[in-house]
MARBASE-753550 format. One record per residue (C-alpha): x, y, z. Coordinates in pm, whole numbers, padded with zeros to 5 digits, always signed. Layout:
<koldrens>
XYZ/...
</koldrens>
This chain:
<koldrens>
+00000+00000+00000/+00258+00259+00077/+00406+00169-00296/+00058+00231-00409/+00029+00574-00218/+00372+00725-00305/+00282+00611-00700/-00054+00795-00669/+00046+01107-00531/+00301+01148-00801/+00034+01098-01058/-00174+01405-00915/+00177+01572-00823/+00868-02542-02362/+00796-02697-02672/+00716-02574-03019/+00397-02711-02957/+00118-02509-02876/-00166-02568-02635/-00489-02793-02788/-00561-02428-03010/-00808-02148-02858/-01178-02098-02768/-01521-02155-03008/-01493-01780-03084/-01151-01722-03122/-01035-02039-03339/-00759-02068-03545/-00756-02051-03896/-00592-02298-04101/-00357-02616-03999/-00262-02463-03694/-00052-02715-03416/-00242-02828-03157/-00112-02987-02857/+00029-02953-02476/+00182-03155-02203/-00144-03439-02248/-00071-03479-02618/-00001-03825-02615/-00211-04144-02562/-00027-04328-02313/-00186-04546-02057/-00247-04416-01728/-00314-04612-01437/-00663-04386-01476/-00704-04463-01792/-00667-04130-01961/-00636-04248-02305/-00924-04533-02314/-00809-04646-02626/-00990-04705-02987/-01255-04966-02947/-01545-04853-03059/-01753-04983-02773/-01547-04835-02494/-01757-04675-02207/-01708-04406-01961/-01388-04568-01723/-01498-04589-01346/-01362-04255-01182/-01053-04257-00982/-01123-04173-00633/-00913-04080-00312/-00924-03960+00031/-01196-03891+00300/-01537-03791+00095/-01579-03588+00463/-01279-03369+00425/-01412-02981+00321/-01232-02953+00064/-01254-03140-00271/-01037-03176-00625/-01178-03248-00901/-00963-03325-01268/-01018-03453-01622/-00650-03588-01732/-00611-03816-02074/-00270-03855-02076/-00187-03848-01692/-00002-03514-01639/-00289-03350-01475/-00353-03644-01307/-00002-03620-01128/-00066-03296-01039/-00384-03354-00883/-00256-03647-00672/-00031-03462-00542/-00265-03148-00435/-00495-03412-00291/-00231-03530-00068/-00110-03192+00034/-00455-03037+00136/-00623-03369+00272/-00868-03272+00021/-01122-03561-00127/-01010-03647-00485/-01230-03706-00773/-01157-03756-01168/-01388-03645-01368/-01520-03858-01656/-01666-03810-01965/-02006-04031-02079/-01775-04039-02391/-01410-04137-02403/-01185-03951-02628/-00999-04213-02819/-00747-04279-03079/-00390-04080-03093/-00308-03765-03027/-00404-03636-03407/-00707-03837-03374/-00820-03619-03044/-00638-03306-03109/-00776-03277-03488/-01055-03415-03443/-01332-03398-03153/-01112-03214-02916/-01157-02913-03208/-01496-02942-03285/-01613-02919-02927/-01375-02572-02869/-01491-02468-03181/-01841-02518-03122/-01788-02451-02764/-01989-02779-02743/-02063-02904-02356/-01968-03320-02405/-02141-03497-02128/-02002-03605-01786/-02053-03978-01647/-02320-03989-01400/-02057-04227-01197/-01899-03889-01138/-02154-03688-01015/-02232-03938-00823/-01894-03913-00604/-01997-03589-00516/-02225-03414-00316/-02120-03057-00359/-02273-02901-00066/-02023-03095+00144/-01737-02892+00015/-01669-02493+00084/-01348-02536-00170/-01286-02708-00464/-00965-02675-00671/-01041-02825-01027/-00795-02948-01266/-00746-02955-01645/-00479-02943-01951/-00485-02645-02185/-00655-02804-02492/-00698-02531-02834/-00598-02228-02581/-00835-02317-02313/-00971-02528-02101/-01138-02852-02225/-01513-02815-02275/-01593-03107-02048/-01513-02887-01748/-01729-02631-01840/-02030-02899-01862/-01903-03005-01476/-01910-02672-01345/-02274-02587-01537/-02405-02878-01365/-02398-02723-00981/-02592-02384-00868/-02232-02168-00741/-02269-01930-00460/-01999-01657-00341/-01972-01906-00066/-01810-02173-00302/-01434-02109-00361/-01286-02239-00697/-00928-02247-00727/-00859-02387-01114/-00499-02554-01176/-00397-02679-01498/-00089-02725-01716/+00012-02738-02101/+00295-02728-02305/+00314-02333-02290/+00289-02286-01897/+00416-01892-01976/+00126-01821-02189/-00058-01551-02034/-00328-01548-02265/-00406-01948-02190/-00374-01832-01854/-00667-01591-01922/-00877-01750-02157/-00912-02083-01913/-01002-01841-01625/-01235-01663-01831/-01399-02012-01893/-01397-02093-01555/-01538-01784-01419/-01822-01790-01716/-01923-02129-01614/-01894-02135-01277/-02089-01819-01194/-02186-01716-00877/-01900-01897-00734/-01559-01704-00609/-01313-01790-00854/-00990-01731-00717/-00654-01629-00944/-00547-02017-01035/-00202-02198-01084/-00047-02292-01440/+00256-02487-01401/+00425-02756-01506/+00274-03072-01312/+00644-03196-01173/+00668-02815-01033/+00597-02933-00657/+00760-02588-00492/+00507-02372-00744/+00239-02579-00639/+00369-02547-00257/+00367-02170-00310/+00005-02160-00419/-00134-02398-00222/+00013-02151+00070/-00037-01813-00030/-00426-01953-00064/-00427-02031+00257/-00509-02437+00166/-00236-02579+00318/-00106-02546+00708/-00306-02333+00950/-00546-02036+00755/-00445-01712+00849/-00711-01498+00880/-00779-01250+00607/-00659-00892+00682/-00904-00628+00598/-00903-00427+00310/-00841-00094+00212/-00911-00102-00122/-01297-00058-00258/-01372-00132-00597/-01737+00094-00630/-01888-00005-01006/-02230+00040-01173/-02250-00198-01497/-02517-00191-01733/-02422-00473-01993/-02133-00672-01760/-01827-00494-01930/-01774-00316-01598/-01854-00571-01388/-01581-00760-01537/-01330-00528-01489/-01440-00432-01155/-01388-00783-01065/-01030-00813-01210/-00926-00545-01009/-01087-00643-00683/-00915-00996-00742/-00598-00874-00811/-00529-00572-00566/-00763-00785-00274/-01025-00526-00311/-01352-00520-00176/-01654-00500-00428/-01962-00265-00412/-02192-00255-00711/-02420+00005-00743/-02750-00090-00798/-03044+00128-00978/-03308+00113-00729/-03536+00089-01067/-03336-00109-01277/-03275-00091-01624/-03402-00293-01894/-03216-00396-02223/-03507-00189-02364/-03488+00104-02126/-03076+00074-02252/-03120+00090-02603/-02997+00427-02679/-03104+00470-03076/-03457+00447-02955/-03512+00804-02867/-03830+00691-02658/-03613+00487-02393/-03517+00523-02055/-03188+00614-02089/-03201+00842-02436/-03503+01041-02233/-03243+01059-01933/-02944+01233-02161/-03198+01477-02299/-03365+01534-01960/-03061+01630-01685/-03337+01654-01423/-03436+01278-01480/-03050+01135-01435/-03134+01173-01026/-03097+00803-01041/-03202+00659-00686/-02955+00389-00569/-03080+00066-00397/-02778+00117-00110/-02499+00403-00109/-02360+00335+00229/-02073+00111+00244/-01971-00086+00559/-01651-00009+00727/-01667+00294+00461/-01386+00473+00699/-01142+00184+00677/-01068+00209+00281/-00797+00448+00164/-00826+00362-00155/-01147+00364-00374/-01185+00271-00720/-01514+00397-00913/-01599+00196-01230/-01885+00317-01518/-02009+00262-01837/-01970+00604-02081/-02304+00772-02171/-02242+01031-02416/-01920+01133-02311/-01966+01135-01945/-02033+00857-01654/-02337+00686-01638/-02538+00893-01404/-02621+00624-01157/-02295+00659-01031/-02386+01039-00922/-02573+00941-00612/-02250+00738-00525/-01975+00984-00621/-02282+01325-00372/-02385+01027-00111/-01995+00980+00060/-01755+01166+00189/-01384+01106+00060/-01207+01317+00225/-00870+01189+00296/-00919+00887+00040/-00727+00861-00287/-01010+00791-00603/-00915+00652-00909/-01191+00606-01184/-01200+00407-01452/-01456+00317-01770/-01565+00085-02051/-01642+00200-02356/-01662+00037-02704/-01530+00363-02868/-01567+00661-02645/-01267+00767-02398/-01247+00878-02004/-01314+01215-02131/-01413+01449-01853/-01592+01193-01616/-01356+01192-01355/-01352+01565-01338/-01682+01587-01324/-01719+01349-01056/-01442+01512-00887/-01678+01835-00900/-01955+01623-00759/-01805+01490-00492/-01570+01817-00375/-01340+01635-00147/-01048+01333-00244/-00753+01289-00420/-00921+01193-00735/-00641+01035-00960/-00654+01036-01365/-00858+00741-01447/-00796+00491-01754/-01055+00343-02013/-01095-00023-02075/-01238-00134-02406/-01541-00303-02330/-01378-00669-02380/-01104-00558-02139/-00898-00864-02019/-00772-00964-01674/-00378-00932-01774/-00494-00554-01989/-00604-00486-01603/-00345-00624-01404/-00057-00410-01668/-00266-00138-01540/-00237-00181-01170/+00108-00321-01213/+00190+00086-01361/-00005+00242-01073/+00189-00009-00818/-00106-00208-00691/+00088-00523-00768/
</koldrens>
């Protein structure tokens, strides 16, 4: 924090083989490589590559440890690599161990799966069903944290874990920490895309930053397993002085607001329209809706705010304010925010999405608004901002 500060106040003053290629929507063109560290068949002791019969069925999951423990991993391996890796976090955490299966075995070589249904399925960002025999290992209200497992297959992770995590209702009270490995464990943008995936599937639960190493790294996975608290005795968490304060109309905010909370161990406070808006009442080329009437009408932007006041609103020294642009400015139902608090003494740093528009004079304005803070020059995110386009921003401002 005192990095942070002193930053602040003198901005006012292995392989040539890639991972199995990337996501349905961003798929490569042509005879691009696929691969990663589970590119070959080989014969597990679980199985992973179930060979090519045609009248193979699911394989009986591999199970370990005490179904009672609190905390559960869960991994789809075909060649074995992630399976090492989960073994070995099992036995570290005391955590129950479950691989997941799917109804239908990927078979043949590594061209056969790579080339073939493991690239339709990211393609099509298809969801290939999961063996009842797993599901039925698990009863997921047993388990407050569950690390899940995968190799990067076409940039991501496999589309079989997204079908997993689908199948269970998430709450914030479920922590996921994902772990997975490839052929490229550098690669920040596998790194993103898979915890994109995992975040988009899993929502509702608290997806927390995730590990991408090689599966032999035992001191990496040590590290992680620590700094998360999952190994040894928990140290309580200390309390934050960072607030991450967002309204989001479409989720482009949200995002971000998340990646920073996440990253800099923020706190998160969304502003929420005490009337809320409607895709309809959004649609700004219909001059009739909600939010066109609203920019023509500055008496109507008054937007009321289901809650303003934050708990423990003394104790952050930091405050970050996130927005959509309207026309140039904030979205107004940050105003009742920005005239609702008092930030004197805190140090404010805004920040937008926007498809095309920039910061523009939002922050002054709310710096007008609000008449007291250090408000710091914000930044705008485009409104497919990713988590490592945030995290190069903190990184500048000395949050991390």
């Amino acid at each position: 924090m005192k990095k942070f500060l002193t930053v602040l106040l003198s901005l006012v003053l292995g392989t040539t083989v890639l991972a199995f290629a990337a996501c349905a929507d961003n798929a490569p063109s042509g005879n691009t490589p696929a691969g990663g560290n589970e590119q070959t068949g080989g014969n597990g002791e679980n199985g992973d590559n179930n060979g090519s019969g045609s009248e193979a069925g699911p394989q009986t999951p591999a199970t370990s440890g005490d179904p009672a423990s609190d905390t559960l991993v869960v991994y789809f391996s075909w060649s074995g690599n992630t399976q090492e890796m989960a073994n070995y976090i099992a036995e570290q955490t005391g955590a129950y161990l479950v691989e997941i299966v799917p109804e239908e075995p990927y078979e043949g070589s590594y061209s056969d799966v790579a080339y073939g249904r493991a690239q339709t399925e990211a393609e099509t960002n298809a969801r290939p069903a999961v063996s009842q025999a797993t599901y039925d290992l698990i009863d997921m209200e047993n388990y407050d944290t569950v690390l899940i497992g995968f190799p990067i297959w076409w940039h991501t992770a496999p589309m079989v874990i997204g079908t997993f995590l689908e199948h269970y209702d998430w709450t914030a009270q479920d922590n996921i920490y994902p772990f997975f490995q490839g052929a490229s464990n550098s690669n920040q943008d596998y790194y993103d895309n898979s915890m994109s995936f995992v975040r988009i599937c899993a929502e509702g639960a608290t997806v927390h930053e995730g590990l991408y190493c090689d599966e032999g790294a035992t001191q990496t996975i040590d590290e992680y397993l620590t700094a998360n608290g999952l190994v040894g005795a928990a140290q309580p968490p200390e309390e934050s002085t960072i607030l991450v304060a967002y309204f989001s109309a479409q989720g482009h905010t949200e995002a971000v607001a998340g990646y920073i909370a996440e990253a800099a161990g923020g706190d998160i406070f969304e502003l929420v329209p005490a009337e809320p808006y409607t895709d309809a009442d959004l649609n700004y080329n219909d001059h009739t809706s909600r939010v066109y009437q609203e920019y023509l009408d500055e008496s109507l932007r008054d937007v009321e705010l289901s809650d303003t006041d934050v708990a423990g609103w003394e104790n952050y020294d930091v405050v970050f304010i996130g927005y959509p642009i309207w026309w140039g400015i904030a979205a107004w139902p940050v105003n009742g925010f920005v005239t609702g608090n008092d930030f004197t003494g805190k140090n404010i740093v805004p920040f937008c999405t926007s498809a095309s528009s920039g910061l523009g004079d939002s922050g002054r304005l709310l710096a007008d608004m609000a008449g007291e803070g250090n408000w710091l020059t914000g930044h705008r995110f485009r409104s497919s901002a990713s988590e490592s386009d945030v995290r190069d921003w903190l990184g500048d401002l000395g949050v991390i």
